[in-house]
Each structure stands twice: as structure tokens, then as C-alpha cells.
N, C-alpha and C positions, 0 to 999 in steps of 0.2 A: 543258879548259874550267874555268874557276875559278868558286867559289861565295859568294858573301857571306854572310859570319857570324852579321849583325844581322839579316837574313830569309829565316823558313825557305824552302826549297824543295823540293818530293816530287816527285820524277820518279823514272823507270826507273833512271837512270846506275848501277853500280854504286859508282862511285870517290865520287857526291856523300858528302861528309862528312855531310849530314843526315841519309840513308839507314844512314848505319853507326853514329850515334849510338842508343841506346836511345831508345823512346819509355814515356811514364810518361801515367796518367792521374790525374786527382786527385778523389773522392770523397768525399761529406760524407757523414758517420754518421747513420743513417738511427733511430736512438733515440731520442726527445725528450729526453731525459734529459739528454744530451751532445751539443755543437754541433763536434766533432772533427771536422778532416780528414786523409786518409789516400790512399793516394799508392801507387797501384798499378803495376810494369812490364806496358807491355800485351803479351800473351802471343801467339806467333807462332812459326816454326818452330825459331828459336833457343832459344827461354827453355823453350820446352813439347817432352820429351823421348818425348813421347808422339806425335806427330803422324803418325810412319811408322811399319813394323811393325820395323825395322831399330833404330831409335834407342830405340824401346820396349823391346825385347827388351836392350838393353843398359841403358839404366837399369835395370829389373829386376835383372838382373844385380848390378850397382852397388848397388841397393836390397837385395840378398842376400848377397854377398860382401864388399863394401868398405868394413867396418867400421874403426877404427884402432886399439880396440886389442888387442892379442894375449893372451888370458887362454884355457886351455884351451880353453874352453866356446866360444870363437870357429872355433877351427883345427877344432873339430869339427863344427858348424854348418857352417863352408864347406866342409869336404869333404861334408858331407851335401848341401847342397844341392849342388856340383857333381856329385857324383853323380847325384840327381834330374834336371839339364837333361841330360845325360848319358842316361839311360836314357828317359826320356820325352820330349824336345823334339829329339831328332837323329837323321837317318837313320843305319842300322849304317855304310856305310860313312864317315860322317862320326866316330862312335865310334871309330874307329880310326885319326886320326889325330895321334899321337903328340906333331905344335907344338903342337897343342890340352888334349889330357886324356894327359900325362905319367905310364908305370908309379906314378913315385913323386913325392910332393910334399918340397920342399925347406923348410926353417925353419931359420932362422939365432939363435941364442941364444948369451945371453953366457955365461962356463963359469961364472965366477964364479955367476950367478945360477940357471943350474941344476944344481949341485955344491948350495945352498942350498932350491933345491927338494926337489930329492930325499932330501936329510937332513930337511925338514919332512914328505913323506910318508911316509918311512922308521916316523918318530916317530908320526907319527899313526896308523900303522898303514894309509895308504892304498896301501903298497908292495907287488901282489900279484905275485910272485914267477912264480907260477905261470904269468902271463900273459904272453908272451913273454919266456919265459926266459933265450933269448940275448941276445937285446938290451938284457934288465937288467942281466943279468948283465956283458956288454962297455961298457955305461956305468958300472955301481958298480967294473970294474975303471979305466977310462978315468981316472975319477975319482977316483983312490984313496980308496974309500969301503970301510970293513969290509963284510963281511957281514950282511946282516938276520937276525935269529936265526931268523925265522919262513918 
């Protein structure tokens, strides 16, 4: 069935092109002040991520983890909160399923950039030694980085 362009038409069909267009409303500001209008998408089960308990629970998600950019404080943050849905939002046997909440998380970094890091913690004295030791220890080697004195 074919639909003309020039006038709209709402029915069931899926395929109508009018039906798959957004729709928008248009609202005048309600301040005396200012005689603005403003031009709202009207909200429905597309736009609003809220609407089931399924699509909610991933926005959330979304709204907790899928931040862009990668600064310490990030990678820590998401491992916290994945932890939290993890311990509180999932039955055990769902806790252990490994496609899901992996032993280990993975992070890709450039060497350049942390061969550079770690020389400025180094310097600042935020290199605690102490705290996994192997693993400093087998990046300052990796890295061909001296030894921290401390």
C-alpha cells in the first residue's frame, strides 16, 4: 500500500512511513516574560528508556558504566558499580556466568602513554610499591623503567 507524503496518515500499518517518522510537539513558554517556542519529541516507548523493567534496567546501566572517557577514576567507578549489580541485582546462579561478569577485566592502553604515567607517579611519589608487587614490578620491568628508590 503506498502513502502520500503531503498528508499525514496514523493507522496500525507498520511499514506507513508516518508511523516511523518521530513525532514532535510544539510548546509556547509559559513565562510572561518571554513569548519563546519550544519543540518537544513526544515521548513513547522508543525515546523513553524507562517504560519496561528490561530497557530500564539497561539504561541504568548505561547511566552507570558508559561513560567515554578512560581516566583512573572511571575504570574504578565501573568496576564498582559492576560489582554492586553483580552482588545485589542477580540471582547466584546468574553471578556465575562467566559471558557476563568475567574473572578479569581487560583495558587496552597505549605503552607510550603509560611508560609516561608511570614515570609521573613514580615522581610524585604515587608509586606504592608495596601494593602489588608483582605486577609493578613486571611492568617497571616491561617497561624498561629503573627501580623506584622507595
Amino acid at each position: 500500500m503506498s502513502y502520500p507524503l503531503d498528508k499525514r496518515i496514523v493507522n496500525g500499518d507498520p511499514n506507513n512511513p508516518w508511523n516511523l517518522a518521530a513525532a514532535y510537539q510544539v510548546f509556547e513558554n509559559e513565562d510572561s516574560s518571554s513569548s519563546n517556542l519550544f519543540i518537544l519529541q513526544k515521548p513513547d516507548e522508543n525515546t523513553n528508556m524507562f517504560t519496561n523493567f528490561g530497557t530500564s534496567f539497561f539504561a541504568t546501566c548505561l547511566l552507570l558504566t558508559a561513560m567515554k572517557d578512560n581516566d583512573d577514576s572511571y575504570l574504578i567507578m565501573k568496576a564498582e558499580y559492576l560489582a554492586k549489580i553483580e552482588l545485589f541485582y542477580l540471582l547466584p546462579h546468574q553471578r556465575r556466568w562467566k559471558s557476563w561478569f568475567p574473572e578479569v577485566m581487560y583495558y587496552h592502553a597505549s605503552v607510550d602513554k603509560t611508560r609516561k604515567m608511570i614515570k609521573e607517579m613514580i615522581e610524585n611519589d604515587k608509586w606504592h610499591i608495596n601494593e602489588f608487587p608483582e605486577l609493578k614490578q613486571n611492568l617497571l620491568n616491561k617497561f624498561n623503567i629503573n627501580k623506584p628508590n622507595k
